[in-house]
N, C-alpha and C positions, 0 to 999 in steps of 0.2 A: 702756269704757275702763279700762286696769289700774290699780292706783295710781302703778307707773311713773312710766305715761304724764302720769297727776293732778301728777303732784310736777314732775315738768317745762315742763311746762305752767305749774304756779302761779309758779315759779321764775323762769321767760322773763319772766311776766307783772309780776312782783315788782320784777326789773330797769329795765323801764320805769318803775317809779312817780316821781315828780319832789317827790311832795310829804311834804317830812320829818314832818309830822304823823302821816300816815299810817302814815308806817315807825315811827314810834315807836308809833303803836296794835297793829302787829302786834307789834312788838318786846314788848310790854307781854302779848296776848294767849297769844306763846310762852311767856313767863316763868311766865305762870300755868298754862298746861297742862302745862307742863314743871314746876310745884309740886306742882301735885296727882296726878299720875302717881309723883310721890315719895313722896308721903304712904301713898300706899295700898298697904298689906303684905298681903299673903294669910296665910289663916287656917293653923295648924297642925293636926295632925290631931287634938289633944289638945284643943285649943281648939274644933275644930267640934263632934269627939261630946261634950264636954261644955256645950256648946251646944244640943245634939239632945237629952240628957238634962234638962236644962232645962226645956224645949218639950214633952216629953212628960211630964215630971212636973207640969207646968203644967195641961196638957190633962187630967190626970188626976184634978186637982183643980179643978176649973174654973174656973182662971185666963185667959181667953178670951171673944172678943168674936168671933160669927159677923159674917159678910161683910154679913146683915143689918142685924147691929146697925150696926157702921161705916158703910155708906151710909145707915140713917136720920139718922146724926150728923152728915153733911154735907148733909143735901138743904136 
């Protein structure tokens, strides 16, 4: 099924609902995904490689924790 088809579908379905609790839960859930889809800006390119230089000047000095160490720190 396309998303289309998804969004029409939820829509018909939507329609039907009789119970305003309800609508207000979705009401409440768009709001929030419709915040956070705002919030999040993509990175510049000035911003990533200097991000990457970071991370390998890091690596370089051995600011880093293997994938080992991190799962003994959770088990």
């Amino acid at each position: 099924m396309d998303l289309q088809t998804r969004k029409i579908e939820f829509v018909q379905e939507f329609l039907k609902l009789q119970s305003e609790e309800v609508i207000s839960q979705f009401e409440n859930l768009l709001k929030k995904k419709s915040k956070k889809e705002q919030s999040i800006k993509p990175m510049s390119i000035a911003e990533l490689n200097s991000r990457i230089d970071k991370s390998e000047n890091d690596f370089k000095t051995g600011k880093f924790k293997t994938s080992t160490q991190l799962l003994a720190k959770y088990k």
